[in-house]
Legacy VTK file of the C-alpha trace (Angstrom):
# vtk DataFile Version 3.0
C-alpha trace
ASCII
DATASET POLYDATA
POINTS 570 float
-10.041 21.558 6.989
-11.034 20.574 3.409
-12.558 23.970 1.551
-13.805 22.131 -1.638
-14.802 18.166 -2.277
-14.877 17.387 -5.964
-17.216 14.594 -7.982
-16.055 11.638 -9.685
-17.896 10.721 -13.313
-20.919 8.589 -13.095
-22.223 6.879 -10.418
-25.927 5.515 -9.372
-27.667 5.778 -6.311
-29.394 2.559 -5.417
-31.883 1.789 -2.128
-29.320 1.613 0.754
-31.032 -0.909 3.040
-28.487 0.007 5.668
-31.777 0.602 8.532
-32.442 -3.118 8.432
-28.476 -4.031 10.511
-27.499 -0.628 11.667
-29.732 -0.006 14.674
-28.409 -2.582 16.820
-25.315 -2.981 18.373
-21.984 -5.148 17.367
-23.144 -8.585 19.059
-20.206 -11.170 19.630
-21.047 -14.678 17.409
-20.704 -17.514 19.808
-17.677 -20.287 18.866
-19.085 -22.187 15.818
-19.002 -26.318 16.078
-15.682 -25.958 13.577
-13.512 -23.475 12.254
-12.463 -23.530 8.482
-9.339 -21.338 8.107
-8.165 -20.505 4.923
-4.351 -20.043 4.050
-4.944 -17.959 1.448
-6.760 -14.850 2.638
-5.101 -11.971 0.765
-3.226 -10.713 -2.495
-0.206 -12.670 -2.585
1.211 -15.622 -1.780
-0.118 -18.521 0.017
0.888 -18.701 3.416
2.687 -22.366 4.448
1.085 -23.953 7.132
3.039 -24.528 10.600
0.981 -27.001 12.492
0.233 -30.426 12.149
-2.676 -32.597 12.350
-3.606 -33.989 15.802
-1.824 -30.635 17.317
-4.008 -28.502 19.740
-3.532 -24.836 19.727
-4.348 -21.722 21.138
-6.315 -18.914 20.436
-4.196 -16.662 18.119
-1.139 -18.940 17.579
0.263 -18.893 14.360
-0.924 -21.828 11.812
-0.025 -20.428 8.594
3.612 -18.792 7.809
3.431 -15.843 5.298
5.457 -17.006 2.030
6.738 -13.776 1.290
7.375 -9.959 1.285
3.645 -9.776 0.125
1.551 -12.286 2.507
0.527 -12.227 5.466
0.151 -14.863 8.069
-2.968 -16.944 9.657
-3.527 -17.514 13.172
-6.044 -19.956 15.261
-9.235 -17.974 15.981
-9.748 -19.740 18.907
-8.360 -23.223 20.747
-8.989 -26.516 20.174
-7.270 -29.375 17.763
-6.598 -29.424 14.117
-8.895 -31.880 12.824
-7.240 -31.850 9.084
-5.264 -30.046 6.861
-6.813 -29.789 3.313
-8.746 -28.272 0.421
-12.293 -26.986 1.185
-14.209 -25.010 -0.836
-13.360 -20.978 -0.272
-15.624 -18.121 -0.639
-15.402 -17.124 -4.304
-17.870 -17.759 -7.470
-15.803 -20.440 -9.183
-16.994 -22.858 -6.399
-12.880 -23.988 -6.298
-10.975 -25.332 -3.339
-8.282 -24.220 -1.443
-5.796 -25.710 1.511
-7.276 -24.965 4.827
-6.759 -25.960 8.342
-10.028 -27.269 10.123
-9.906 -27.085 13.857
-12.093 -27.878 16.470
-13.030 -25.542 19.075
-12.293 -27.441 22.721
-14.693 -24.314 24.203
-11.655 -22.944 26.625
-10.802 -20.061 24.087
-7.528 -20.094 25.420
-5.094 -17.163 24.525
-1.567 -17.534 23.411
0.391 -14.963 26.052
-0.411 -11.591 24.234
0.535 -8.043 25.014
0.836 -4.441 24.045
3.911 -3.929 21.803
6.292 -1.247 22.931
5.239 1.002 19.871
7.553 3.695 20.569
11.085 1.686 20.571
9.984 -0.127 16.934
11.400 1.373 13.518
9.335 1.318 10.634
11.120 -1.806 9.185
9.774 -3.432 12.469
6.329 -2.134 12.136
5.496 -3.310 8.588
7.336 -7.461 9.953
4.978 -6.794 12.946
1.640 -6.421 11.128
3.154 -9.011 8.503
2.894 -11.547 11.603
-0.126 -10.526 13.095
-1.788 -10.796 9.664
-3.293 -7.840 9.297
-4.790 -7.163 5.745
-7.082 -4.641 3.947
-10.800 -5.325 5.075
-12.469 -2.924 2.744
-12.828 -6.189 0.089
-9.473 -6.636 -1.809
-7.464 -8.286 1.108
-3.731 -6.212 0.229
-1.353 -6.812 3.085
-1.169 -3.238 4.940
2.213 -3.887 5.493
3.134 -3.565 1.763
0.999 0.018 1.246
3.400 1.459 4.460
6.353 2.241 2.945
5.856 5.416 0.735
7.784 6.337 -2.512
11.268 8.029 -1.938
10.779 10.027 -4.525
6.996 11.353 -3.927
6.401 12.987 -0.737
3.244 11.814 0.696
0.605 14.681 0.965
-2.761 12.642 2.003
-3.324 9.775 4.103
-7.023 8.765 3.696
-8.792 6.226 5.470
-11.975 4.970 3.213
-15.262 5.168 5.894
-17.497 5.656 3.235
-19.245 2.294 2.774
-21.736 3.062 -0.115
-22.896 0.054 -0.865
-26.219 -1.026 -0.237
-27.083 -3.081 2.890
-23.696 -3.319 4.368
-23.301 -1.742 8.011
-20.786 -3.121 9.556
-18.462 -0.197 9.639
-20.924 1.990 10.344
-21.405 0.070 13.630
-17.659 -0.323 14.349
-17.204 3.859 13.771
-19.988 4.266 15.983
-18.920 2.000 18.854
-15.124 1.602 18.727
-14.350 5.442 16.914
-11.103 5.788 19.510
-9.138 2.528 18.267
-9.826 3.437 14.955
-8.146 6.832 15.232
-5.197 5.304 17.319
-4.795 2.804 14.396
-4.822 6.007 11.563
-1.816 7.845 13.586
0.541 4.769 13.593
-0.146 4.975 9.580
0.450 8.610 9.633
3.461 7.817 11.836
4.731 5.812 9.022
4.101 7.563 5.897
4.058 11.139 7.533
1.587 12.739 5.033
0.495 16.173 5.259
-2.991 15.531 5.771
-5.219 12.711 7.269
-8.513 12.788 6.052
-11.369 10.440 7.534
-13.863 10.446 4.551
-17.334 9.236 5.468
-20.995 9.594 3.604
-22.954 11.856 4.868
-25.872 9.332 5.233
-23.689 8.168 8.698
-24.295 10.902 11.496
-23.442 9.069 14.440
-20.247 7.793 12.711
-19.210 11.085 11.937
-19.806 12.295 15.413
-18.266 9.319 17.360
-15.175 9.968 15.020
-15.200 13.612 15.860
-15.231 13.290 19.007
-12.936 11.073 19.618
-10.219 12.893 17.122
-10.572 15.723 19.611
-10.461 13.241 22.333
-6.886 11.955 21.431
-5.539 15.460 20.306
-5.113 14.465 16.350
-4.948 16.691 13.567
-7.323 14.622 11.575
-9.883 16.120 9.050
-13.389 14.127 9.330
-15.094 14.731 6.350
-18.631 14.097 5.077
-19.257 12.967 1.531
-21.760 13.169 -0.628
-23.625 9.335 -0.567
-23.276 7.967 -4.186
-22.619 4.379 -5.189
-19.209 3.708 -5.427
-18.025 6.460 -3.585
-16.493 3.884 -1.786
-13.919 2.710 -4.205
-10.092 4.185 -3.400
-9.896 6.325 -6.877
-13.452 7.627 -6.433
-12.685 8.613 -3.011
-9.468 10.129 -3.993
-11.527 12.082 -6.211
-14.043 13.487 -4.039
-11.454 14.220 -1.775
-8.606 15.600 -3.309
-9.422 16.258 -7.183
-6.633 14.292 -7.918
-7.953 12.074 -11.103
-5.762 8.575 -10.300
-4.915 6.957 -13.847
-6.667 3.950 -14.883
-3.599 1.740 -15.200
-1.907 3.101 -11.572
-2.276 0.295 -9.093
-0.151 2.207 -6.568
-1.990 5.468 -5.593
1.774 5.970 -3.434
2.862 7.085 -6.671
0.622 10.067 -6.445
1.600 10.780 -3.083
-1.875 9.311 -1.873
-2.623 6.055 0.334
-6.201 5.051 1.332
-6.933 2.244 3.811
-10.011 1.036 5.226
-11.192 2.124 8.158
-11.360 -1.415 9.554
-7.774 -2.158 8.495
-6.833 0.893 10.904
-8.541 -0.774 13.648
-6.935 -3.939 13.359
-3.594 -2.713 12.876
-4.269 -0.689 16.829
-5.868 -4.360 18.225
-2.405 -5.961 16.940
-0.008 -3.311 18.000
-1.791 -2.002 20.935
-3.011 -5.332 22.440
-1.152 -7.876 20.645
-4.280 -9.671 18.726
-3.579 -11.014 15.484
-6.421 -10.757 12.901
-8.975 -13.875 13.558
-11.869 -12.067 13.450
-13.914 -9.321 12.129
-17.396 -7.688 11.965
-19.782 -8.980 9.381
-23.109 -7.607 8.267
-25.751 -10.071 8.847
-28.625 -9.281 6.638
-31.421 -9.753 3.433
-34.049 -12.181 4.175
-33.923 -12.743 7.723
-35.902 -11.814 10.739
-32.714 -10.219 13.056
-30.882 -8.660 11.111
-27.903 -6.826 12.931
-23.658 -7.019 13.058
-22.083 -9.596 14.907
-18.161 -10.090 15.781
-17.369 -13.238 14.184
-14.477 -15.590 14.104
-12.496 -15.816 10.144
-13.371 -19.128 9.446
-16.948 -19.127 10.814
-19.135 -21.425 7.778
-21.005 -19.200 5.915
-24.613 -20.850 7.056
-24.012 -21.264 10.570
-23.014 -18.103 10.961
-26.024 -16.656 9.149
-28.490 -18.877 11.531
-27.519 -15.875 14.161
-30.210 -13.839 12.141
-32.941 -16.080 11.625
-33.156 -16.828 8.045
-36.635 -16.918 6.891
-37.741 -20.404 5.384
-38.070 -19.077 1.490
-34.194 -17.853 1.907
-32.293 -19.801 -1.321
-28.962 -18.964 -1.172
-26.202 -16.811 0.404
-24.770 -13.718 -0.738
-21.422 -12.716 0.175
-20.408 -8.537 -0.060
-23.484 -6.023 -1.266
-26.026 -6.409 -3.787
-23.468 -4.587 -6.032
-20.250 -6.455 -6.287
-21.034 -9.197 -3.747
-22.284 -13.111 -5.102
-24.233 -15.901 -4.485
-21.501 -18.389 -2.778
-21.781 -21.551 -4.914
-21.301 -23.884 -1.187
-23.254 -22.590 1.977
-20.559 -24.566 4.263
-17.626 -22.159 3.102
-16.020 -19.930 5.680
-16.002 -16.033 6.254
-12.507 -14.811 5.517
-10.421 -11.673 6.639
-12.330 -9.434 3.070
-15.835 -10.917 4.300
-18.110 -7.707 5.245
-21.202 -8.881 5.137
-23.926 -11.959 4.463
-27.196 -11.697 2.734
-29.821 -13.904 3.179
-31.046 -14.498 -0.527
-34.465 -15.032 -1.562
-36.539 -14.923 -4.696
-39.089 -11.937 -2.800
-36.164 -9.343 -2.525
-34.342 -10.253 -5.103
-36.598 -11.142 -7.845
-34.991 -12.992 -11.067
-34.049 -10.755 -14.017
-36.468 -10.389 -17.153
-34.108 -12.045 -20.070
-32.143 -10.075 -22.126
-32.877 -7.909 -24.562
-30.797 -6.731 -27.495
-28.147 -3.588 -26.664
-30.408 -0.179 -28.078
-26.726 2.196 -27.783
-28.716 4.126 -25.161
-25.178 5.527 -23.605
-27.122 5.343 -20.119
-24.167 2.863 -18.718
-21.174 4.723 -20.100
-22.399 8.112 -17.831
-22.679 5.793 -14.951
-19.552 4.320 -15.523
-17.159 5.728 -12.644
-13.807 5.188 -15.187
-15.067 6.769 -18.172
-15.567 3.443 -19.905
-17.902 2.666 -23.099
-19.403 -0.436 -21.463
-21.296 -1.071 -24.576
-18.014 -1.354 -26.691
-16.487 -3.416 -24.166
-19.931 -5.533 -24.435
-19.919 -5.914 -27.797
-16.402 -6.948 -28.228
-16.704 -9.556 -24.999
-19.476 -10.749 -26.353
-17.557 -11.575 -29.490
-14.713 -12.683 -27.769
-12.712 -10.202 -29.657
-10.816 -10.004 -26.222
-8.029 -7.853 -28.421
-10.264 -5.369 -28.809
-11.176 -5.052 -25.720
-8.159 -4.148 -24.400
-7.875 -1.452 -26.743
-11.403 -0.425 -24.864
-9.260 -0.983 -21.319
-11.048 -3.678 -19.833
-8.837 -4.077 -17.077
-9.697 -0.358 -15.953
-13.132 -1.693 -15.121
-13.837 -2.516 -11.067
-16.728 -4.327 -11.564
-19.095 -2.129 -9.458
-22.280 -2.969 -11.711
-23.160 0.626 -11.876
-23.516 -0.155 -16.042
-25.655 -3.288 -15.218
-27.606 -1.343 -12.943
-28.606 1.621 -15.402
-29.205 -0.906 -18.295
-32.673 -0.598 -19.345
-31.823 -4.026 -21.693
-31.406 -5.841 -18.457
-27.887 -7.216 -20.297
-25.621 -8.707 -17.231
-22.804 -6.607 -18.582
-20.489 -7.188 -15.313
-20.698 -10.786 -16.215
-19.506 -10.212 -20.038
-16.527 -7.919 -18.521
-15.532 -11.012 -15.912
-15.713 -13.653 -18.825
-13.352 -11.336 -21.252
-10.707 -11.009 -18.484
-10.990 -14.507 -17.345
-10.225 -15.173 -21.034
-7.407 -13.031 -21.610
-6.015 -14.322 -18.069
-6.679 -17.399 -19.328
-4.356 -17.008 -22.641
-1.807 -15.271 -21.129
-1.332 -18.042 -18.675
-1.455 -20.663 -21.771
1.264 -18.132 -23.552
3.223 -17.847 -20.361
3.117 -21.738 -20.332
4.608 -21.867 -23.669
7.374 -19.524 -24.016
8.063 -21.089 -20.788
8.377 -24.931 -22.382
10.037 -23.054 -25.730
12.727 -21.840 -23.243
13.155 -25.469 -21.300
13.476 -26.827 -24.651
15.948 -24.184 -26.504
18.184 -24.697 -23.786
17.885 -28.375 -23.333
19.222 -28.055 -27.082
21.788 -25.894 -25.758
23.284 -27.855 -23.027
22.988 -31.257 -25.503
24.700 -29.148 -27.651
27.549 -27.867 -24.865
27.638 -31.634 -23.797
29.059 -32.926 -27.108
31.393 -30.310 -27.689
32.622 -30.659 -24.390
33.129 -34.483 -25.159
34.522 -34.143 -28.623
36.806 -31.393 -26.539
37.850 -34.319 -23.903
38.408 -36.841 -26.792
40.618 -34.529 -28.741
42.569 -33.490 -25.864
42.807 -37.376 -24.834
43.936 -38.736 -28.732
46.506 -35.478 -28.764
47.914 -36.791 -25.435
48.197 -40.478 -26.588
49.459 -39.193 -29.622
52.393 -37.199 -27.558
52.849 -40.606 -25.886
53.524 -42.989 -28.520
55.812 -40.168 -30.449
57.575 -39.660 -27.726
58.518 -43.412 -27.094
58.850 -44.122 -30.837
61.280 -41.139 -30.714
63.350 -42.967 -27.774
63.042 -46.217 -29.816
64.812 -44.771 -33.262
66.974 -42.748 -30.060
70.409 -44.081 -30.889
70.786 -43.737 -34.954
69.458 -40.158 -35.136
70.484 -38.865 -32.313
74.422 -39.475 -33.892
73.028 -37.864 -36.915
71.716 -35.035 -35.242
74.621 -34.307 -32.719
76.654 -32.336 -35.213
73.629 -29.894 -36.620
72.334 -29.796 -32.753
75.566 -28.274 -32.175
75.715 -25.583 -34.486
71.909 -25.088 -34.393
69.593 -27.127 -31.562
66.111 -25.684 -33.182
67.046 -26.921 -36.368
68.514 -29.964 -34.642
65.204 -30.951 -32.493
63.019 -30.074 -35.437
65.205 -32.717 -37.612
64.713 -35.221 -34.894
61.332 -34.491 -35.199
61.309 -35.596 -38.606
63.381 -38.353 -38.440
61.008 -39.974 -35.602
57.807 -39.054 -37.862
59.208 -40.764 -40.897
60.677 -44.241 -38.458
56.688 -44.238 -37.075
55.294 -44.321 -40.392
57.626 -46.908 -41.974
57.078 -49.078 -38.832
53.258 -48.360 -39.240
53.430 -49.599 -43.039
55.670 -52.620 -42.150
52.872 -53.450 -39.513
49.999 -53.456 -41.909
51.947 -55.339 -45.054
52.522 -57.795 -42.501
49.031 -58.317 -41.317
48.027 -58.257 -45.198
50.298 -60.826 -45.727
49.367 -63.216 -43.349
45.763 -62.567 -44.351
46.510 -63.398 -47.927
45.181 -66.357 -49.875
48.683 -68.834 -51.069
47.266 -67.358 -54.785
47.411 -63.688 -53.314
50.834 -64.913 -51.846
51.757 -66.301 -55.058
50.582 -63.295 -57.023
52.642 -61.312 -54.291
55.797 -63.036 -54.732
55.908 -63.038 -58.324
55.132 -59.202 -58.437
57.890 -58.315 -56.130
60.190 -60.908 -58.571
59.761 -58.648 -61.502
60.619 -55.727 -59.475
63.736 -56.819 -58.183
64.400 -58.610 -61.917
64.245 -54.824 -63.136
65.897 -53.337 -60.346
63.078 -51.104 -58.549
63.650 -50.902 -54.942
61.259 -49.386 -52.115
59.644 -46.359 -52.795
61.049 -43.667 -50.035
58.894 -42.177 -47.886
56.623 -38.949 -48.571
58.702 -36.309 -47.170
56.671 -34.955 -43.907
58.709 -31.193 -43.968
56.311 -28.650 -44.986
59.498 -27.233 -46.647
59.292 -29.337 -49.588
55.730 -29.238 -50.337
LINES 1 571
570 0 1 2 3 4 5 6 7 8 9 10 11 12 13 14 15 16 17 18 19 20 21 22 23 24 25 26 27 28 29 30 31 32 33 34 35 36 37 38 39 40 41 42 43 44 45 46 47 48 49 50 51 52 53 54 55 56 57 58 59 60 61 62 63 64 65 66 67 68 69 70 71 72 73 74 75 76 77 78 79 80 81 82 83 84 85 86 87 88 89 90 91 92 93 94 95 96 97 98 99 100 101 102 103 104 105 106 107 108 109 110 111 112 113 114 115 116 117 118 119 120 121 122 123 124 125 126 127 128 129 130 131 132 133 134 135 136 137 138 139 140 141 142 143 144 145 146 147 148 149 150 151 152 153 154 155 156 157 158 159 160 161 162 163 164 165 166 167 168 169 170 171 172 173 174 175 176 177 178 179 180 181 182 183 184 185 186 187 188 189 190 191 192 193 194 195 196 197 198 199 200 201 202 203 204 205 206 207 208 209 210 211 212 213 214 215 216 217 218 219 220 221 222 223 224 225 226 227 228 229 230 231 232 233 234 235 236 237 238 239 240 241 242 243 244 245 246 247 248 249 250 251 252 253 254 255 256 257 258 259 260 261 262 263 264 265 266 267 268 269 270 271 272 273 274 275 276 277 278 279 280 281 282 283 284 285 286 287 288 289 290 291 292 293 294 295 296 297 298 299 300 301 302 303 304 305 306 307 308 309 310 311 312 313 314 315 316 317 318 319 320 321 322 323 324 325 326 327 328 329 330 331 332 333 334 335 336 337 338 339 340 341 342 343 344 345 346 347 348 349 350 351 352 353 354 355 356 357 358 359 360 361 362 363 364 365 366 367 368 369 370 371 372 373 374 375 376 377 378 379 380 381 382 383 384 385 386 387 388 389 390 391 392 393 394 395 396 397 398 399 400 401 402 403 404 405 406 407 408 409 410 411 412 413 414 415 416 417 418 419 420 421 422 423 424 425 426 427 428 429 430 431 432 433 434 435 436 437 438 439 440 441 442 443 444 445 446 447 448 449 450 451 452 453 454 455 456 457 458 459 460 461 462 463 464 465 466 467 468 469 470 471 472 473 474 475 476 477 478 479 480 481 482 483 484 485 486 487 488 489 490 491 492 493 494 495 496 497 498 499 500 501 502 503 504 505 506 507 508 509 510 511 512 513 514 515 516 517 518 519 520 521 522 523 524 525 526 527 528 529 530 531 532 533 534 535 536 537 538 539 540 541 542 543 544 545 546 547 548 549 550 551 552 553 554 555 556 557 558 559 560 561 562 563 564 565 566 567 568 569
């Protein structure tokens, strides 16, 4: 048992909401008139779809391939016929598209042929390509294949396994209601992670505003036999977050720049992930659906078991939106936002719907200038200066605020919250990284064309000096050629000359026939071009000719010889 918990900096403590969903039961959504299934539900790759258009499937059949080591696959919620394969608007704030696969339900439900996995007989290796084809992903909101956080550092020995059941922010119930109703499979999923990554400890942090969570996952710890600590935690926005929680927990401070808490011999996972992971390997259901929060301006609200690729308004019809509802916000108050198309789909990371409506949210008073209060850097959870990192964004002096570690901020509005400026400062932080993501890209894009082009340079470059290489090689062999039968020509003459010297010395002999046939190619080369000349003279060149080579033979000057070709005599 844990003697001590510890407090992280900051934090706020906002009206929870959570009465309005968490008094009734997990309800199952009935099949929606189409399902709109992502491919791209997690960190990572894009899955590649496996199933063509016109093809009727079955209820947890495979219809997206995972791309990689980190991806996960997509499966068929339920059966029916794929309808199309093709971009639809996703859940996310820039409004974009990404490739989905519609289907339409045919009402059977039909099940693939599913089945416990023989648990025991798998390695790990197995384990981790098990979940990998099942799907299973991080439900606490950042979607990280659980397969990828199973295999622990060699060279850190894992001391705490913690699975995150705090679920601090406002409004959002839904694993309140899963602890509460399904505590057993979540405990069965935590010991297959603590059979991988054999920590020391498993600890099952939950607020303390949850009772009936933490008793349902007492009891059923001592149910099953586990050695698993179940520990309260004091309820303060974002206790929820992994490195907060870490905190509380262990007083282990996790560095701003770690993305792998492994490296600190610490892995959290959500408590939802650790029930999928036992409905996958314990029953042989990949993950197509999950338990979303219905909520906000609506007349019912409550927690219903919904199918991933559910549309957003459809799905939020369960709970009776009341007629002044304007809009649809997906995740809490805190982090979650408005979804810019009503029609997209709840993915895998989609906790919770909130009907929106001008009455319980009311619109911001405009902003007023920054007065240095400090009040958002003591809420800040990371020990930021949020007003720095303001000022700078603002400015779009995005160099600066690096220096001010942007990318150590998690967005959890705590500074936006506190500001008594009303300044949207979560919205300045999200512009500066989209900016610097932005540039980097652009700079990626260009060293990346400078490198195409230096070595398109390079191989023109190789190309001609391979050619000029070739052509060399090819005039030296010609060359060889035409010496060697203009050697055989003159053959008879010097070869009598040379027989004596070959005898006493056949270097000096071959070299002299070397000459010889050098000196018989050249005359026969000058003999060839006088000739042309001559028959391309004029009759006065010819006469011009003649009488020139009349005075040379009237004062007795014969041919010039030769230009001796031995290097000897130069």
């Amino acid at each position: 048992m844990l003697s001590k918990l510890f407090r992280f900096h900051g934090g706020v403590k906002p009206a929870s909401n959570k009465d309005l969903s968490n008094q009734s039961p997990i309800v199952a959504a009935p099949l929606p008139s189409r399902l709109i299934v992502p491919l791209h539900q997690s960190i990572g790759g894009t899955p590649r779809p496996v199933v063509e258009v016109g093809q009727r499937v079955r209820k947890g059949e495979m219809i997206g391939e995972a791309d990689g080591w980190l991806s996960a696959a997509v499966h068929a919620p339920t059966s029916g016929t794929v309808t199309e394969i093709a971009m639809h608007t996703r859940p996310h704030p820039s409004g974009l598209g990404s490739l989905c696969v519609l289907i339409e339900p045919d009402g059977q439900d039909e099940w693939i042929a599913h089945g416990p996995s023989d648990y025991a007989a798998m390695t790990p290796a197995d384990i981790c390509n098990y979940l990998q084809r099942y799907g299973i992903v991080g439900l606490g909101g950042a979607g990280f294949p659980t397969h990828g956080k199973l295999t622990a550092n060699p060279k850190v020995a894992m001391a705490e396994l913690i699975i995150n059941a705090a679920e601090c922010e406002p409004y959002i119930t839904c694993d309140d209601r899963l602890m509460r109703e399904r505590a057993e499979e979540i405990v069965r999923g935590t010991a297959i992670f603590r059979d991988m990554l054999k920590p020391q400890q498993v600890i099952i942090g939950v607020e303390d505003n949850k009772p009936e969570a933490i008793a349902a996952l007492r009891a059923a710890v001592t149910a099953l036999a586990e050695p698993f600590d179940v520990v309260p935690v004091p309820a303060l926005y974002p206790a929820g977050g992994a490195k907060q929680l870490i905190r509380v927990l262990t007083g282990k401070e996790v560095p701003g720049a770690m993305r792998s808490t492994a490296d600190m011999g610490v892995q959290v996972f959500n408590v939802g992930t650790a029930y999928a992971a036992w409905r996958a390997i314990g029953h042989g259901e990949p993950l197509i659906s999950r338990v979303v929060t219905l909520t906000g301006n609506v007349r019912q609200a409550h927690n219903v078991e919904a199918l991933i690729g559910t549309p957003m308004d459809e799905l939020l019809r369960l709970a009776g939106p009341n007629p002044d509802t304007d809009g649809i916000i997906m995740g809490g108050p805190m982090m979650g936002f408005l979804v810019p198309d009503e029609t997209a789909p709840i993915v895998k990371t989609s906790n919770c719907l909130i009907a929106h409506s001008a009455r319980l949210f009311p619109p911001k008073a405009p902003e007023m200038p920054c007065i240095r209060c400090g009040a958002c850097a003591r809420a800040c959870p990371h020990e930021l200066q949020p007003f720095e990192l303001y000022w700078h964004s603002r400015a779009k002096d995005f160099g600066k605020t690096q220096q001010y570690h942007i990318f150590d901020c998690i967005e959890c509005g705590c500074c936006s919250f506190v500001c008594p400026s009303r300044i949207p400062l979560v919205q300045y932080f999200r512009f500066a990284k989209s900016e610097i993501w932005a540039r980097e890209r652009e700079k990626k894009a260009a060293d990346e064309a400078k490198q195409r082009f230096e070595f398109k340079q390079f191989r023109e470059e190789r190309e001609k000096a391979d050619k000029a290489e070739k052509l060399a090689k090819a005039a030296a062999a010609q060359a060889a050629k035409k010496a060697a039968e203009a050697a055989a020509a003159a053959g008879g003459t010097v070869a009598a000359e040379a027989a004596p010297a070959a005898a006493d010395d056949p270097a000096a002999a071959a070299k002299k026939a070397a000459i010889a046939a050098a000196m018989a190619r050249a005359k026969a080369q000058r003999e060839a071009v006088q000739a042309k000349n001559t028959d391309e003279l004029t009759p006065q060149q010819a006469a011009e000719m003649a009488a020139i080579e009349a005075r040379r033979a009237a004062a007795g000057v014969t041919e010039a010889p030769a230009a001796s070709t031995d290097p000897r005599t130069e």
